[in-house]
C-alpha positions as CSV (number, residue, x, y, z in Angstrom):
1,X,103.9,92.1,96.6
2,X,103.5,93.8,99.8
3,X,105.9,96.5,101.8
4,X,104.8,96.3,105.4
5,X,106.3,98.7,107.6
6,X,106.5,97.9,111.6
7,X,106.3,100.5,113.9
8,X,106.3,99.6,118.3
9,X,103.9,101.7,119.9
10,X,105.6,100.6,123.2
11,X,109.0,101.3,124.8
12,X,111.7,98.5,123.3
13,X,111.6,96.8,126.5
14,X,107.8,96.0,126.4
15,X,108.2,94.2,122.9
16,X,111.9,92.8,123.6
17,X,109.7,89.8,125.4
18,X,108.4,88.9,122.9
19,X,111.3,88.6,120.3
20,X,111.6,85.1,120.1
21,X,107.9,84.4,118.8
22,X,108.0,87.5,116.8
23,X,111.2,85.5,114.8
24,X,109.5,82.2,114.5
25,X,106.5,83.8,112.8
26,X,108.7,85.4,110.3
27,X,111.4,82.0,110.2
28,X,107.8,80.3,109.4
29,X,107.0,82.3,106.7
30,X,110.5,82.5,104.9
31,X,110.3,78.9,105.1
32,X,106.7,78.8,103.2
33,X,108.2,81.8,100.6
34,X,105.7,84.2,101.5
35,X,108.7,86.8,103.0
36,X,111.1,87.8,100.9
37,X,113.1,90.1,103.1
38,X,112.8,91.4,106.8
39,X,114.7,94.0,108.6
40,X,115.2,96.2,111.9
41,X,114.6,99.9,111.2
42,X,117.8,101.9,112.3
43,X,117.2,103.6,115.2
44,X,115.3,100.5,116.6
45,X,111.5,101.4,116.3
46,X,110.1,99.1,114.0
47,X,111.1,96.5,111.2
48,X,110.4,95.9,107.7
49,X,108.8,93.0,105.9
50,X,108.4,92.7,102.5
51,X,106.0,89.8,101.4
52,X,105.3,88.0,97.9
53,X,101.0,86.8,98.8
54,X,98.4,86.4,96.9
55,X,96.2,89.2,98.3
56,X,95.5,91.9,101.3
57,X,93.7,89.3,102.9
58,X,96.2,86.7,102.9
59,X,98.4,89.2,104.2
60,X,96.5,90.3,107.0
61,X,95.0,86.4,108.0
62,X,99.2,86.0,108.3
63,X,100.0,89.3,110.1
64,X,97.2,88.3,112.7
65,X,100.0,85.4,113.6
66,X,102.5,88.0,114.6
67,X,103.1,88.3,118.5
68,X,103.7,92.3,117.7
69,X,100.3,92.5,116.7
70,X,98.4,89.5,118.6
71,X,100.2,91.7,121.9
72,X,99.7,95.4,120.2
73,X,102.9,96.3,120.6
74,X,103.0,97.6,117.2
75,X,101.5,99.6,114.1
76,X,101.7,98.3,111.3
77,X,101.5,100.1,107.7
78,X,100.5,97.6,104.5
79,X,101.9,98.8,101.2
80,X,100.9,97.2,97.7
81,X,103.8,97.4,95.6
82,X,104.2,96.1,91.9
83,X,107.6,95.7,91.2
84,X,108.9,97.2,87.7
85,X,112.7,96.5,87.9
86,X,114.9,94.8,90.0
87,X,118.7,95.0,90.7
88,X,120.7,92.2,89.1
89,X,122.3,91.6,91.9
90,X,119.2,90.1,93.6
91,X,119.0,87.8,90.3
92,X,120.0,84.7,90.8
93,X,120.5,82.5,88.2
């Protein structure tokens, strides 16, 4: 599982174009269970992905989709997590 953390290296207004392609990438990957939660960062500088893939390279060969980074608008940071324990609340049963 991978934590990917979004930061824009532009003003807001340079990536706010680019919003609605930005949210079909990540529509198209919810959609094909590869994100498992996304999210704005609070004040509005980046987002948050965390994604359930195979590998680093799968990650990045499906990052390379994203307008943010096709456009450079953004940095993004890749973490490799491996989860221990999880909240039952995100259990479903």
């Amino acid at each position: 599982m991978f934590l990917i953390s979004i930061e824009y290296k532009v003003p807001f207004e340079e990536v706010e174009p680019h919003l609605a392609s930005h949210i079909q990438f990540v529509k198209r990957y919810y959609d094909d269970r590869k994100f498992l939660l996304t999210g704005k960062k609070v004040p509005r500088t980046g987002g948050i992905i965390l994604a359930d893939v195979e590998n680093h390279d799968v990650l990045m060969g499906i990052l390379e989709e994203d307008p943010f980074l096709e456009y450079e608008l953004a940095d993004f940071d890749v973490t490799e997590i491996q989860v221990s324990q999880v909240s039952q609340l995100l259990i479903k049963s």
